[in-house]
C-alpha positions in Angstrom: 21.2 17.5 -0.6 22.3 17.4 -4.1 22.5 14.4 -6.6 25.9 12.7 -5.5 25.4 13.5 -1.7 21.9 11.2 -2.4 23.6 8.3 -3.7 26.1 8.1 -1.2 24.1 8.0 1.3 21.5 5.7 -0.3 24.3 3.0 -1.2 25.3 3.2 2.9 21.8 2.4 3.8 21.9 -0.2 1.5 25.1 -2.0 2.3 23.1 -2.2 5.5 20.6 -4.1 4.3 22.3 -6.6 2.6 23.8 -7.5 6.0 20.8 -7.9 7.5 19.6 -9.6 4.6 22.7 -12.7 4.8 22.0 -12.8 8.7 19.6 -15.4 7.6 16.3 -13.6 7.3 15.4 -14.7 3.8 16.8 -18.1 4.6 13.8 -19.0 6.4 11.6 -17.0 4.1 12.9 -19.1 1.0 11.6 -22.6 3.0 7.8 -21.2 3.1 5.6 -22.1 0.1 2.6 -20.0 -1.8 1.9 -19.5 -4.8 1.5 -15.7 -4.3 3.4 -13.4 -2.2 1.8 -10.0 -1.3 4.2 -7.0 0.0 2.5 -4.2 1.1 3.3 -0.4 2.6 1.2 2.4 3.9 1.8 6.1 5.2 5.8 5.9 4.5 5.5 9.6 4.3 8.6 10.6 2.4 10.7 9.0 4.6 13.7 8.5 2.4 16.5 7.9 4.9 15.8 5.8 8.3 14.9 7.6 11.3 17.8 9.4 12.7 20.4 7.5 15.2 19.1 9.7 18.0 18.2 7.1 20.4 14.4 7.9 20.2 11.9 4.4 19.8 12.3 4.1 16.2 16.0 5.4 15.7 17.8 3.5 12.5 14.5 1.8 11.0 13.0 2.4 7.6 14.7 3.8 5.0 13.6 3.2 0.9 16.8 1.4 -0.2 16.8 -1.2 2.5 13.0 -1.9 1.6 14.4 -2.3 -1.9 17.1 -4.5 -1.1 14.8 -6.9 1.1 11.8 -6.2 -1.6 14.9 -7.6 -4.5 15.4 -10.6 -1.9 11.9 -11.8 -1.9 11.4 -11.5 -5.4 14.7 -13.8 -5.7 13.1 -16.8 -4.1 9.4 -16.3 -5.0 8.1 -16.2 -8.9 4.5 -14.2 -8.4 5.2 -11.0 -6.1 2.4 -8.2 -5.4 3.9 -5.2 -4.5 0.6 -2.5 -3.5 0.7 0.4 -1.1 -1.9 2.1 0.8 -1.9 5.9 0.4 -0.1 8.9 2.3 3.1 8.3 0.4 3.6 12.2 0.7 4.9 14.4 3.3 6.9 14.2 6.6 10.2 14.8 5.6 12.3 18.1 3.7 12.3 15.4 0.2 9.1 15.9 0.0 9.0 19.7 0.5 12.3 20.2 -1.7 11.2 17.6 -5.0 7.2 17.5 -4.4 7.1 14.2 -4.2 9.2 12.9 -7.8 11.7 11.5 -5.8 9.2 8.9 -3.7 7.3 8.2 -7.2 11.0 6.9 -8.4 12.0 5.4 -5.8 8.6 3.2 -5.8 8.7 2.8 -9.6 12.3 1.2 -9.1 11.2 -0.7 -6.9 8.2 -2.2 -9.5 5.2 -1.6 -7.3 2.0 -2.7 -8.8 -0.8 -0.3 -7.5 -1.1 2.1 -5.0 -3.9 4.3 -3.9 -3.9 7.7 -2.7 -4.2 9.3 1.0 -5.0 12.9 2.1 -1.5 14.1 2.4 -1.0 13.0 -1.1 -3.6 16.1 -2.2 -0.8 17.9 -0.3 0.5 19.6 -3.5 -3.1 19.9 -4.4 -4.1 18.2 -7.9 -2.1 20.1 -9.9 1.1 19.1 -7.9 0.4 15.6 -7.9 -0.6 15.6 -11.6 2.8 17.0 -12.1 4.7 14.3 -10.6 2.2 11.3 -12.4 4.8 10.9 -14.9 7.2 9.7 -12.6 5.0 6.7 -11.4 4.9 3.9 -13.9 2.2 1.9 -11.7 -1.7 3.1 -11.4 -3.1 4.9 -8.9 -6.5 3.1 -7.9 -9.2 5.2 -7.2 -12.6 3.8 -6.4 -14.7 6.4 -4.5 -12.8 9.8 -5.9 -14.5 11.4 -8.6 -12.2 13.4 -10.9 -14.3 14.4 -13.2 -13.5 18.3 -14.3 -10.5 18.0 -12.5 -6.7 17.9 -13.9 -7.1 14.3 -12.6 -9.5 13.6 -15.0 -8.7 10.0 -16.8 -5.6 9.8 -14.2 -6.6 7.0 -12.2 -8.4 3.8 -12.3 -11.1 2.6 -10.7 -10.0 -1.0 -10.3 -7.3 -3.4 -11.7 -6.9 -6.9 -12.3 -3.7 -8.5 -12.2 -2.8 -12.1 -12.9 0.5 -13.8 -10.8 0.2 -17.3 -11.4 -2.9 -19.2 -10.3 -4.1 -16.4 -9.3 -6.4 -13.5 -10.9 -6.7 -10.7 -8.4 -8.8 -7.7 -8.7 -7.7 -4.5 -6.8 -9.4 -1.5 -6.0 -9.1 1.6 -3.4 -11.4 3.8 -1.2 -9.9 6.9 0.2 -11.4 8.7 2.8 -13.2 12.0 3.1 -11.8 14.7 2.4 -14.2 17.4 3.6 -12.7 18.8 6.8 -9.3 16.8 6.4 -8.1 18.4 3.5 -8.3 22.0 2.7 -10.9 22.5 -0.2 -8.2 24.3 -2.7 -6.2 21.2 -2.8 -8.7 18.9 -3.6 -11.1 21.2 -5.5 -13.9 19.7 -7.6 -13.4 16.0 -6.4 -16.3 14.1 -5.8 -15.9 11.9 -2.7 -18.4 8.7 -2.8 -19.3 6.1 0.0 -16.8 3.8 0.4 -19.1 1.2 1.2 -20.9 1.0 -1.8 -18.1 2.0 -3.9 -16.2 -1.3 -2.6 -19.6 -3.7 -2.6 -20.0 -2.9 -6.0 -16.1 -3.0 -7.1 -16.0 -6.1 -5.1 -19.0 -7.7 -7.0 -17.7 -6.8 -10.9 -14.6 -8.2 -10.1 -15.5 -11.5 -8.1 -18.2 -11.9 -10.4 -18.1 -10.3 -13.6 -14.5 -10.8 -13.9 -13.9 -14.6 -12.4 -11.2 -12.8 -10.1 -10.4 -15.0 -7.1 -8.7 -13.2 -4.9 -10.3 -9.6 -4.2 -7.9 -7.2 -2.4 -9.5 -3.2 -1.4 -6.2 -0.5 -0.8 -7.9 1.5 1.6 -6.8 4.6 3.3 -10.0 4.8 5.7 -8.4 4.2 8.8 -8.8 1.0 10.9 -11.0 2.0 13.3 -12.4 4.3 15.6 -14.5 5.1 18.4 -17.3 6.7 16.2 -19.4 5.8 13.4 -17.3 6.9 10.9 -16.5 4.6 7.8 -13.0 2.2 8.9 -11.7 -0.6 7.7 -13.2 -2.3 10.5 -16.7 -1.3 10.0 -15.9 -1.6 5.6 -15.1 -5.5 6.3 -18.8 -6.1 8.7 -20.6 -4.1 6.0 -18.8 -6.1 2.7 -19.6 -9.1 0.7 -16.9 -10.6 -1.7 -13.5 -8.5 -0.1 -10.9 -11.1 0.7 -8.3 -8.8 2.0 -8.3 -4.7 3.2 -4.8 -3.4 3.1 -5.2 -0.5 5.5 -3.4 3.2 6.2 -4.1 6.5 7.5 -4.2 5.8 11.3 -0.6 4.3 11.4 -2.0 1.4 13.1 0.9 -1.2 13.9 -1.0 -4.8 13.4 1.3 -7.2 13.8 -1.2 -10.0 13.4 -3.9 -9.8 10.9 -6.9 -8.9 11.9 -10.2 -11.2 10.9 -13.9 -9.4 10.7 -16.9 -11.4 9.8 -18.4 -9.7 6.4 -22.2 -9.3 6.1 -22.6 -13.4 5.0 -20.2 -14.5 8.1 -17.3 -15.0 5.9 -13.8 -13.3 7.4 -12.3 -10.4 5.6 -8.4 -10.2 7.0 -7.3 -6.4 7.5 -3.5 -5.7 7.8 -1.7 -2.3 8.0 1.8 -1.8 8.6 2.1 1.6 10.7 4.0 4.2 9.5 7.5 5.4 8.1 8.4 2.7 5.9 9.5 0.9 9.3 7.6 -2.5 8.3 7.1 -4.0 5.2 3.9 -6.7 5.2 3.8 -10.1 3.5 1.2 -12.6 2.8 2.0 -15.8 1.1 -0.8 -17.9 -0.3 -1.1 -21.0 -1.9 -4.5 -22.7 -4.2 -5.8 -25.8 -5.2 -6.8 -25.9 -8.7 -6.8 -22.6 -8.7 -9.6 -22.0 -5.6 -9.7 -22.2 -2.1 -6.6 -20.8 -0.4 -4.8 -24.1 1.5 -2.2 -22.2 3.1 -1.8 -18.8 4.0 1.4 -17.2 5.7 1.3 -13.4 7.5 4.3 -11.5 8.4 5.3 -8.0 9.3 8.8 -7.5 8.4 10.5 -4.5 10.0 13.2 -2.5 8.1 16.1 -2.4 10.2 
């Protein structure tokens, strides 16, 4: 597809939106309060264009420029927007295997996301191929429990970020999962994987504490859960102190409700993921007193149709 056929097609998909958009969605949106509004993504996968009309389950949904026009909406009625994805925005689709992954990086730069952390498919290209297309992201990738060190990503990422929207002084950071036995060893080379766990208890603690943040949000790519012992989002919230939120992705888990898990003190840790394919996009509005203690506190999953 060549530059012209691109826009085209992205100002169709986008015309769609905007109808969607004046059927009175952000109507109702614009009568909810907070002082902060969190969007968030996970495992879009390339997926430029919405599914195919092919009258399969998710035919017509997704697509980056109607999450663009309905992220531009939002931002319209609320002042202090957080826009954060959760890894594996790489591979599925022939954009990804024509334009290694530039064209997603623009497309989320466009649409002024604040962090994002990365999944396995996103060692894909290997290091050297997502190096390559760093220059085309003008947000941070956050990377808490990936050790870089002697790699081309050396000094690429961050381990944490803080970011102030109002009230509000949130610290971010993001654990990745293994890599050992996901991803070949050639694409990830001499990248040091470190517990998630501790990684986040001890991310979690320097910024809640060290760093007055209060509002502590981990971008993980661990999974939600599963029926073994290994390390899920799930088992990060029961083993965490001082993690408010976990934004989750790599099993494509649909939660349409947040999910609430006791934390090592008895204090719940929400976990949220939005699937896969760009189909949803997830809010959370809060609102503070004085600048502590969340009073009110919205969750929606809003699907890209």
């Amino acid at each position: 597809m060549n530059r012209k056929e691109f826009i085209l097609r992205s100002g169709k998909y986008a015309a769609a939106s905007w109808a969607m958009l004046n059927s009175g969605l952000l109507l109702s949106d614009a009568r909810s309060s907070g002082d902060l509004t969190i969007l968030f993504t996970n495992d879009w996968h390339s997926r430029i264009d919405p599914f195919p009309l092919d009258g399969s389950r998710n035919a017509g949904l997704g697509g980056a420029a109607k999450r663009a026009a309905l992220i531009k909406e939002i931002r319209k009625v609320k002042e202090h927007v957080l826009l954060l994805d959760s890894g594996d925005i790489f591979q599925g689709t022939p954009y990804f295997n024509f334009f290694g992954g530039e064209l997603e990086f623009k497309l989320m730069s466009q649409m002024k996301y604040d962090a994002a952390t990365m999944g396995n498919h996103d060692f894909d290209a290997g290091l050297e191929g997502f190096a390559r297309q760093l220059p085309h992201a003008n947000f941070p990738f956050i990377c808490s429990n990936y050790e870089f060190k002697n790699t081309i990503l050396e000094g690429k990422t961050i381990s944490y970020k803080i970011i102030r929207k109002g009230k509000y002084k949130i610290g971010i950071f993001g654990v990745g999962i293994e890599l050992d036995g996901l991803v070949p060893q050639k694409q990830f080379g001499a990248t040091q994987y470190i517990d998630p766990v501790s990684v986040a208890n001890e991310m979690a603690y320097e910024l809640k504490h060290k760093k007055n943040c209060n509002l502590i949000i981990c971008l993980s790519h661990l999974g939600y859960r599963y029926t073994s012992d290994k390390i899920s989002d799930v088992r990060l919230a029961e083993n965490s102190v001082n993690i408010d939120l976990i934004l989750g992705g790599h099993t494509h888990t649909f939660l349409n409700e947040e999910v609430l898990v006791d934390n090592k003190k008895g204090v719940p840790v929400r976990i949220c993921q939005t699937g896969w394919g760009g189909i949803n996009l997830g809010r959370i509005d809060y609102g503070l007193i004085n600048g502590q203690g969340v009073v009110k506190r919205d969750f929606s999953m809003l699907k890209i149709c």
